[in-house]
N, C-alpha and C positions, 0 to 999 in steps of 0.2 A: 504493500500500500504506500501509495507516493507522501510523504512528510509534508507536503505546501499544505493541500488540503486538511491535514490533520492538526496544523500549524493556525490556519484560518479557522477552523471548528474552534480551537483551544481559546483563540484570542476572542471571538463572537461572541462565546460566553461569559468572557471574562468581562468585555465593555458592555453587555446586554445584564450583566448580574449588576455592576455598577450603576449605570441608567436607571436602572430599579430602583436599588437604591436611594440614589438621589431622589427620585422623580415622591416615592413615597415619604424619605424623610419629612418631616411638617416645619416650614417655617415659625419663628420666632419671634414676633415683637414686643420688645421689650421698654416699657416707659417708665420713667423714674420720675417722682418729684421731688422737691428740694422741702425739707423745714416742713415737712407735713405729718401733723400728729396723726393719730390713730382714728380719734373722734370726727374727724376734718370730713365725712364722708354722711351725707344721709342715711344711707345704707345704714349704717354703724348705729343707727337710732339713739343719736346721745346730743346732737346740736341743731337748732334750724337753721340747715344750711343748702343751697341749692347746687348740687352736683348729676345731675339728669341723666348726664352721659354713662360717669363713672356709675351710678347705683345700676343705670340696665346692666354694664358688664357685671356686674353682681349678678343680678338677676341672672345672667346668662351661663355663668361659673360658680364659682368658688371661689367664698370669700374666708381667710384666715383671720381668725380675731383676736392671735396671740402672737403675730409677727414683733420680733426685736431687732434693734440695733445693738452687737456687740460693744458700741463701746468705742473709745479713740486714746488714742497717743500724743494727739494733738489740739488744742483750745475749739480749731474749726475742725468741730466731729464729721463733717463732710467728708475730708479727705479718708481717713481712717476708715467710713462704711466704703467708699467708691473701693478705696484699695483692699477691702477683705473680698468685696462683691465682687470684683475683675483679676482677682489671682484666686478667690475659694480658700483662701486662707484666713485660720485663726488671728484677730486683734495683734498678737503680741507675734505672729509669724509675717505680719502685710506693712511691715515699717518699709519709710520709702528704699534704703540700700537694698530689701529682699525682694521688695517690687520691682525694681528696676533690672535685680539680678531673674527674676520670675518671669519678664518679657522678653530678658535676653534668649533663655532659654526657649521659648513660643510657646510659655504656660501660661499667659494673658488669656482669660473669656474667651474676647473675638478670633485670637490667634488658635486655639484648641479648633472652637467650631471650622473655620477657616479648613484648618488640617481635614474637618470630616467632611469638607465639599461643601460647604455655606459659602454664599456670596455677602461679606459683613460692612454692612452701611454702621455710619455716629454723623450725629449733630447733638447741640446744644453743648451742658455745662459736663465737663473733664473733672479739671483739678485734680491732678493725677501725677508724679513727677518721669511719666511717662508720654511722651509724646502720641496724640488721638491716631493719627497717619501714618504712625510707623507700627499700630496695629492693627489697625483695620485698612479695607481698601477703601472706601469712599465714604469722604469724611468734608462733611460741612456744617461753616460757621460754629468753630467750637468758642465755646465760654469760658471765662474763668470764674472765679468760685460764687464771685456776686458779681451783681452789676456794680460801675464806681460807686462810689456816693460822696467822696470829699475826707472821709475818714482815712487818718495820718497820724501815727504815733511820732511824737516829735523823738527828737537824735539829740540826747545833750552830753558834755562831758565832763565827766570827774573824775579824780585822783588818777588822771591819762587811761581811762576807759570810755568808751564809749558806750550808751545806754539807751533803751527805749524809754519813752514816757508815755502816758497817756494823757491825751489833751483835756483841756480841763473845761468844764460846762462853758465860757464863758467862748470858750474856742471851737467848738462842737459846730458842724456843719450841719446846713437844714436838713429837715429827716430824723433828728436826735432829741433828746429830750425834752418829745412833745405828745399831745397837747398838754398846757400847762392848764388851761383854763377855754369854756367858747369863745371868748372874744380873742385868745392868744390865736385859736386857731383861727380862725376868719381869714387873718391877715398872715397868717402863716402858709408851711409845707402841705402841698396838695398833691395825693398820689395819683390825679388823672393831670398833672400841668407836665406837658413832656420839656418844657423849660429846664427842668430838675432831673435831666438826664437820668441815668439808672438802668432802667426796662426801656425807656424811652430813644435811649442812645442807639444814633443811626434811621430814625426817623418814626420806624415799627417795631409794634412792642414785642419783647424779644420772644415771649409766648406765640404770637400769632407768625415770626418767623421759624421758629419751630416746628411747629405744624405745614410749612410752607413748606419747610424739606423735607419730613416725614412724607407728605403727599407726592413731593417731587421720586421720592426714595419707591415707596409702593407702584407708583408709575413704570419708575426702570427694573424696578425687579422685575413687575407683571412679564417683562420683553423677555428675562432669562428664562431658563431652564433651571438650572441651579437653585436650590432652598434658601431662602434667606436670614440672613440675622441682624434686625435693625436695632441698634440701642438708642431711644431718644431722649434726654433728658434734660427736663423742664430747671430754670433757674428758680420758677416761681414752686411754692410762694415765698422764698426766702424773701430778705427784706432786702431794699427798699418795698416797700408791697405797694407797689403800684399796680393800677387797673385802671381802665376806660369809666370816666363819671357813671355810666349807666350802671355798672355792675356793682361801683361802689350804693348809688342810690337804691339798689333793691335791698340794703339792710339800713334802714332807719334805725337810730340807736334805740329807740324803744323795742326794735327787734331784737337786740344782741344783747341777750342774758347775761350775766354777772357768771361764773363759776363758781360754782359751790365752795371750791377748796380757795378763791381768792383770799389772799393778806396785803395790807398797804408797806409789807417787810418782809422780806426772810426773816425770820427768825431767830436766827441762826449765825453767829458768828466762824463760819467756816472757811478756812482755804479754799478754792475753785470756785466761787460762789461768791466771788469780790463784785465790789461794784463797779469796779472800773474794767469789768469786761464788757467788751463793746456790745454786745448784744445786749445786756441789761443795763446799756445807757440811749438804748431807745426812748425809752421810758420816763418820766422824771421820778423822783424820790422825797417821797412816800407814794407806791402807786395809790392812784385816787378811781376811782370808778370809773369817774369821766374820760381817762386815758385810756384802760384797759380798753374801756366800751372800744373808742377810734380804733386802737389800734386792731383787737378785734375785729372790727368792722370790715377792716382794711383788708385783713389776712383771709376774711371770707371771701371778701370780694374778687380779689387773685385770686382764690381758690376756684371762683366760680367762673373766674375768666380762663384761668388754665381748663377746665373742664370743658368747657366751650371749642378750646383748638381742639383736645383729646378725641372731641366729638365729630371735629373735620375728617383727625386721621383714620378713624374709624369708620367714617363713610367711606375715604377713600379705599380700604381694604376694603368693603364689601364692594365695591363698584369694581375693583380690579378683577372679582372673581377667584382671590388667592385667600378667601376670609375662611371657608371650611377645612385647608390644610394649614391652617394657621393658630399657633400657641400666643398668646396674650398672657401678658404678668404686666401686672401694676402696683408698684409702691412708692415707698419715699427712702430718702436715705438716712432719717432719722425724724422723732417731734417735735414739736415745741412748746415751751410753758406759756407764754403770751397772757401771763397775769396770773395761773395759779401759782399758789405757795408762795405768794409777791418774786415772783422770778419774771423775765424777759424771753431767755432763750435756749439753750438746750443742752449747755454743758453741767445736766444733772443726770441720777439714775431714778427718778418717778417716772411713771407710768407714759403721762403727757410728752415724755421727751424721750422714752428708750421706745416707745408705740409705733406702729406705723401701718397703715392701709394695706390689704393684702388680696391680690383680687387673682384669681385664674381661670384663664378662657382656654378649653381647647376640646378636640375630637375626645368624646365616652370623659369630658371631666362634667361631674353634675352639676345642673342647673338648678339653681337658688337655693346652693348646700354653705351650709358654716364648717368648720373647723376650728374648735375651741384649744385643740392640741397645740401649745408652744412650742415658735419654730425660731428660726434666724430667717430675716428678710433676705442675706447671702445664701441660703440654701437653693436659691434660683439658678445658681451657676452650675452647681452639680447636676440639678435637675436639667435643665438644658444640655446637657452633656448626654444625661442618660436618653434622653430623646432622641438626640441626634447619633447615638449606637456604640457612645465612647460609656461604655458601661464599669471600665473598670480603668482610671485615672490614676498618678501616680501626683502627690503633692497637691489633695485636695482635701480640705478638714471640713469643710462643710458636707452635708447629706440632701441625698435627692428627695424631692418630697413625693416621688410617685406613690410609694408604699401606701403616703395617707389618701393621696387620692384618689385609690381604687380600693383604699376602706380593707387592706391586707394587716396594716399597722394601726396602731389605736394612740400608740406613744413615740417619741420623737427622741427627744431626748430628755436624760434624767434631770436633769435641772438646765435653767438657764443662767450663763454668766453675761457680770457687766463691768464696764471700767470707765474710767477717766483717769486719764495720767498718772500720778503716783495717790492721786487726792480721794478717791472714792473707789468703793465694788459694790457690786450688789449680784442677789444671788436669789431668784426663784424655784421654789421646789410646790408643785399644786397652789391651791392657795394661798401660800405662804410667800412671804417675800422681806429680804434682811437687808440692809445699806449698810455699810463699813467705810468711816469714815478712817484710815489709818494713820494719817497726821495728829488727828487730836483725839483717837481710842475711842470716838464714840459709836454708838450705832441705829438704826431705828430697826422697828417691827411692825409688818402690818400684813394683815389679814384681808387681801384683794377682794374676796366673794363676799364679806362683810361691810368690808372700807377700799372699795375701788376707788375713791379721791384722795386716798394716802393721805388723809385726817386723823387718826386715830394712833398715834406712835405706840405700840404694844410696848417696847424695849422699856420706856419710863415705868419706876416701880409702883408710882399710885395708879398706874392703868390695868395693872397686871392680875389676871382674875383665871381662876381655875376652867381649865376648857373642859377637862374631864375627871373622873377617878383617879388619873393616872399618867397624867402629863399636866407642860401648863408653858405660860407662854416662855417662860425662864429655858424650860428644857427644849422649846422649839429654836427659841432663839440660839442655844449653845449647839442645838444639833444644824443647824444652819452654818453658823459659825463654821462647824469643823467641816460641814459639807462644800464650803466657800474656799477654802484652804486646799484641799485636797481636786478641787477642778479648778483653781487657781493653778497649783504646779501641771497638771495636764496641759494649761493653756501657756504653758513657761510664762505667767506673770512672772514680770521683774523684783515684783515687792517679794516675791516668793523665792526669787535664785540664790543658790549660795552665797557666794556677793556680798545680797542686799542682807542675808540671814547673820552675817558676820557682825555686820556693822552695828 
């Protein structure tokens, strides 16, 4: 038998098994938003707020209502979620030297998919010490982490050092700590004046250019062959929180609740929780109602304006025809306080700020299902992986969430962990949930199914009350304690390394 022919057989199968392949893998859109609590969703039935688009993808999927943000290394928790989300590595393994060493290698997100025959689209916000371009192939109008706003640590020096400062109220650019009072604002910052650059900069707001690419992206894919993997990511609603008057005017402040858990203070005199972080100098000091209310207002309003492009890109996929072989995930890359616990913005471990929206759309994922099981919003990377047939990954800590979504698995993982720099952990196990301040040995306790607004501090001894015959909050708290310690070293916490243990 002549070898050509046998040679053409061998190969026919081999690009006809491929083709398949491809042809059946399921595209991936993937949308992130910026500074978006948990609550921030009607869906979520906790705020009135108008999100139309996002609640049908509920409706359509599957919504998680225990997604987290691990945590960061850095003041802007942004980068810290982007970079655990785009290498699938643990907090304390996605610092930027392992990140950068992690794309070298082509263990980046886009670059795995890539590897499995994805053609991988980015636009919008990065913030990443990895260049958008050198890991995907077509990449438009990337962002950095906010838009301007005017905010400048000044440079001074002493004793032949050079030093940051932070500028002091009096030096604060518009956008800062406001509103003081109605009449301050009248004549004040207005987050529909594109005068006040921001979102505004370059003419269109950066929301509605986003969805521009998105749309432009779904268009060229439709022409390929190849399975797609779009990553789009909203700068909103971080702040500045700017929006179009109309959408700020559908929340008159008589529409915008106070929160339950508001303080006109922290409380608290803690390290990471200064006042002079920029986020919590949006605000003025003492928060008053009046402000929370605005800025509130504000944060719904982008919310609702981002919701509004999300709504374009999702016409555009179903118009394309590519909307049945297509996976949808939607989150945020971490929450925000925006007035509870008198905080501003998200360099804490409560609920409001480690929270975040969890939506998934795809072929056999059920329609108008919850999932109460605690995940990592980074568990997305794994799972796209596993969809696209890289089922067994080398240098991936995070876990795929199929198991729960075809209802094989019931639990996730055994606790969840959380961090901020050297200054805070916190640690979920059911119910329960512990904060470990390690600077100053303190800690709280709270009981989420009882005190979901993290009101109730258990750890305090006049609070402490027998839960049963046989435990009590004393011995939850210690067993917490050691449980927090022991997936600290798993996660090589620093506070935890030999090292730090000497010292």
């Amino acid at each position: 038998m002549s070898q050509i022919p046998l040679f053409l057989s061998s190969l026919f199968v081999l690009l006809a098994t491929f083709a398949i392949g491809s042809v059946n893998k399921p595209n991936i859109l993937f949308i992130l938003a910026d500074d978006m609590s948990f609550e921030t969703l009607r869906a979520a039935q906790r705020l009135d707020i108008d999100t139309p688009n996002l609640d049908r993808l509920a409706e359509k999927g599957t919504m998680f209502t225990g997604a987290y943000n691990m945590g960061s290394y850095s003041p802007a928790v942004c980068i810290a979620s982007r970079a655990m989300l785009n290498s699938g590595r643990f907090v304390w393994n996605a610092t930027p030297p392992k990140l950068r060493q992690c794309a070298g290698n082509g263990q980046f997100w886009p670059q795995r998919l890539q590897q499995a025959g994805y053609k991988t689209y980015m636009a919008g916000k990065w913030h990443l010490p990895v260049k958008a371009d050198s890991v995907f192939e077509v990449v438009e109008n990337v962002r950095p982490g906010m838009p301007a706003d005017g905010y400048v640590h000044k440079v001074v020096a002493a004793d032949g050092h050079n030093r940051k400062v932070v500028p002091a109220d009096d030096e604060l650019p518009p956008g800062y700590n406001r509103p003081v009072d109605p009449e301050a604002y009248q004549s004040g910052w207005k987050p529909w004046d594109p005068e006040q650059g921001g979102f505004w900069e370059g003419g269109k707001h950066w929301s509605e250019v986003l969805a521009d690419d998105g749309i432009t992206f779904i268009q060229q894919a439709a022409e390929e062959e190849d399975p797609f993997f779009m990553y789009l990511a909203f700068n909103a609603p971080h702040d500045p929180r700017q929006a179009p008057k109309e959408f700020v005017d559908r929340y008159p402040l008589e529409r915008v609740e106070m929160p339950d858990n508001f303080l006109p203070e922290y409380p608290f005199a803690e390290p990471a929780f200064g006042k002079m972080l920029r986020d919590e100098r949006l605000m003025p000091y003492p928060r008053t109602e009046y402000s929370v209310q605005v800025n509130r207002q504000e944060y719904f309003a982008i919310v609702t304006h981002m919701d509004a492009q999300i709504g374009r890109i999702l016409e555009a996929l179903e118009a394309s025809g590519r909307a049945d072989n297509t996976w949808i995930f939607f989150t945020a890359d971490h929450g925000l306080a925006v007035g509870r616990h008198g905080l501003s913005g998200k360099q804490n471990m409560y609920e409001h700020s480690m929270r975040v929206p969890f939506i998934v759309v795809g072929p056999e994922v059920s329609a108008g299902a919850r999932i109460d099981t605690p995940i990592y919003l980074q568990d997305i990377m794994p799972t796209t992986l596993e969809l696209a047939g890289l089922k067994e990954v080398s240098g991936v800590d995070f876990k795929s969430l199929l198991p729960l979504l075809k209802g094989v698995e019931k639990t996730h993982y055994d606790a969840v962990y959380g961090a901020y720099l050297d200054r805070q952990r916190m640690i979920r196990m059911g119910d329960w949930k512990l904060i470990h301040y390690p600077g100053i040995g303190v800690e709280r306790l709270y009981n989420l199914r009882e005190d979901p607004m993290e009101m109730v501090d258990l750890a305090r001894p006049d609070l402490a009350r027998p839960m049963n015959p046989t435990t009590s909050q004393r011995k939850m708290q210690e067993a917490l304690r050691s449980a927090l310690i022991t997936l600290g070293r798993e996660m090589q916490d620093p506070l935890l390394s030999p090292s730090k243990n000497k010292q």
